[in-house]
Wavefront OBJ file of the C-alpha trace (Angstrom):
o trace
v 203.402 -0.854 12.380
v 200.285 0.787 13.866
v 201.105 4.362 15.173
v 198.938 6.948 17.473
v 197.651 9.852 15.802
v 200.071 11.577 17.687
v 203.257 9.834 15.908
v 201.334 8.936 12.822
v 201.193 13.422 12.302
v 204.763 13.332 13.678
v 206.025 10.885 11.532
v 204.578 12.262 8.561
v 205.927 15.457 9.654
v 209.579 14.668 9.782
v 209.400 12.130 6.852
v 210.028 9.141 9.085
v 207.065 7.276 8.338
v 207.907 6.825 4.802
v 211.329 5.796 5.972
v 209.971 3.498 8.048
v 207.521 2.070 5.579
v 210.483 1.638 2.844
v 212.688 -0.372 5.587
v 209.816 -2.638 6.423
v 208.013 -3.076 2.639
v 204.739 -2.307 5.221
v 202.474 0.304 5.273
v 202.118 2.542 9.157
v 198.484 2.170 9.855
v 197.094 5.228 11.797
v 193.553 4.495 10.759
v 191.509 0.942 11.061
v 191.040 -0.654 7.321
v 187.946 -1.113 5.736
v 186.301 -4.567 6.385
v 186.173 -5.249 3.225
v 190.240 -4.732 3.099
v 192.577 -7.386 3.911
v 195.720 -6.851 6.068
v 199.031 -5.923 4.228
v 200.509 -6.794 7.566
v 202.151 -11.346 8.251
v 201.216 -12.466 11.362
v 202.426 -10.393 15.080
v 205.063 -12.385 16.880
v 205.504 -9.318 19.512
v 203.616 -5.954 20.254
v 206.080 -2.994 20.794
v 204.444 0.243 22.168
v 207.274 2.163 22.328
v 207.408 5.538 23.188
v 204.184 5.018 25.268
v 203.138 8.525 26.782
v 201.675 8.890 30.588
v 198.305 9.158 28.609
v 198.799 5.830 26.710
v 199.629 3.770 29.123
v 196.860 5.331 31.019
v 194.563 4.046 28.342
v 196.174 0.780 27.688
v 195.512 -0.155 31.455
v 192.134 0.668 31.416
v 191.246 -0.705 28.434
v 190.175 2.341 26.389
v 191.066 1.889 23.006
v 190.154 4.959 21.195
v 192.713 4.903 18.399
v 193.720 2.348 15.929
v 197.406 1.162 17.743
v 195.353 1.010 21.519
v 192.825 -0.870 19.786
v 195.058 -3.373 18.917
v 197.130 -3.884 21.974
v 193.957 -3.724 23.744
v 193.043 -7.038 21.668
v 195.943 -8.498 21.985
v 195.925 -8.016 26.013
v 193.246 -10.059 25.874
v 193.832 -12.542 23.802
v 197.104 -13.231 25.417
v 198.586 -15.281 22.503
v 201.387 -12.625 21.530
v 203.450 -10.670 23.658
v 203.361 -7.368 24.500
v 206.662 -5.014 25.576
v 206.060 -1.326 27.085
v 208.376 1.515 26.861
v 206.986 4.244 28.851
v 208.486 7.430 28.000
v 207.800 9.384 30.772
v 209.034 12.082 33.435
v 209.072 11.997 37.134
v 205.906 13.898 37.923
v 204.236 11.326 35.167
v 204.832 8.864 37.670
v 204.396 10.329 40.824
v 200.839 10.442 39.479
v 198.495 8.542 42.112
v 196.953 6.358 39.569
v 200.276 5.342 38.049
v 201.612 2.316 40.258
v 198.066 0.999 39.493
v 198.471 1.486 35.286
v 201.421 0.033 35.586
v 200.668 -3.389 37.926
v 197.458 -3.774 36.112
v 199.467 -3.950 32.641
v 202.141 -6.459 34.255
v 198.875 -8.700 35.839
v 197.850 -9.102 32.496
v 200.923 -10.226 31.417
v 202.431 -6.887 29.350
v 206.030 -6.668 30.128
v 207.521 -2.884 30.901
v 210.488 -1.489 30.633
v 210.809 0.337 33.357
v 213.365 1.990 35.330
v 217.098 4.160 35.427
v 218.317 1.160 33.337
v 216.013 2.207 30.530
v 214.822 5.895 30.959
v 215.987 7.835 34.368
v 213.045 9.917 35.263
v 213.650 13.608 34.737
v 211.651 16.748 35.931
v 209.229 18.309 33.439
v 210.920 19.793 30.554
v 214.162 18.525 32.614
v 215.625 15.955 29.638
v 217.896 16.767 27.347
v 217.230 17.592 24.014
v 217.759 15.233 21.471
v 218.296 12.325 23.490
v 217.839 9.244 22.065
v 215.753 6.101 23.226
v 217.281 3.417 24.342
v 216.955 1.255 21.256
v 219.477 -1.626 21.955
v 217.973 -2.682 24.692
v 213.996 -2.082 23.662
v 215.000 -4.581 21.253
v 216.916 -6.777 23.379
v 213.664 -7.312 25.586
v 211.036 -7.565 22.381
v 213.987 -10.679 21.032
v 213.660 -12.200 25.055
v 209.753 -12.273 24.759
v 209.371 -13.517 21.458
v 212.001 -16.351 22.065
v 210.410 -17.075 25.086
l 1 2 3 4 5 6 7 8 9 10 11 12 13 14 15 16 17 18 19 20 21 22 23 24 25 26 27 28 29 30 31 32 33 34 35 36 37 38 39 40 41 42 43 44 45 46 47 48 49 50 51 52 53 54 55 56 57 58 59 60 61 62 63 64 65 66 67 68 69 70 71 72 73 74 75 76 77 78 79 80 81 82 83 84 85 86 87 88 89 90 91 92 93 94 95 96 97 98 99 100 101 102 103 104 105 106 107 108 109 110 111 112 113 114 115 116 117 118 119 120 121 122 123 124 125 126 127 128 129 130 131 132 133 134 135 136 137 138 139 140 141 142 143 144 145 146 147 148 149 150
């Protein structure tokens, strides 16, 4: 698992990321590894960025990888040999954004595949969503099993 700063400080926070790390025997990169290091992670049969903020979905569609996880879905984009699955977590004004239809078509041209839509996250109003409500898990999962079957 490669998290944003964002999560990776978030994660930490709450004590998720060592939770996380214990349930997959894998360390949550936040920062590249040396080049001298070798990967503690097998071989990537799917991407997941899930949640993906306004911002990183911004970034992922125009190619700026300024962290370690947009660096590597960034690769992988472009090296189209795994697939890649989108949650945007987002609210209505996110995407009423002019440049958003645009983020989002370019990341479907290249072949990312988004869940999007009342079926995975209805689009509230700024600070509109409940608290506490939970992703939509069972079916982010659902779609990562359909692409890497696929």
């Amino acid at each position: 698992m490669t998290l944003t700063p964002t999560a990776g400080t978030w994660l930490e926070d709450t004590g998720e990321r060592e939770r996380i790390e214990a349930a997959t025997g894998l360390p949550c990169r936040v920062a590249p590894r040396m080049p001298r290091e070798d990967s503690p992670h097998p071989p990537i049969d799917c991407f997941l960025v899930c949640p993906a903020s306004a911002n990183t979905v911004a970034k992922f569609a125009l190619g700026l990888a300024d962290n370690q996880a947009l660096t590597t879905v960034c690769e992988a984009i472009g090296t189209q040999s795994v697939p890649i699955v989108v949650f945007p977590r987002i609210n209505a004004a996110h995407a009423r954004q002019p440049a958003w239809d645009s983020h989002i078509s370019a990341l479907e041209r290249a072949g990312a595949h988004l869940l999007t839509g009342d079926e995975y996250w209805p689009l509230h109003e700024p600070r509109g969503a409940h608290a506490g409500k939970d992703l939509p898990w069972s079916k982010i999962l659902d779609a990562v099993d359909a692409v890497s079957r696929a």
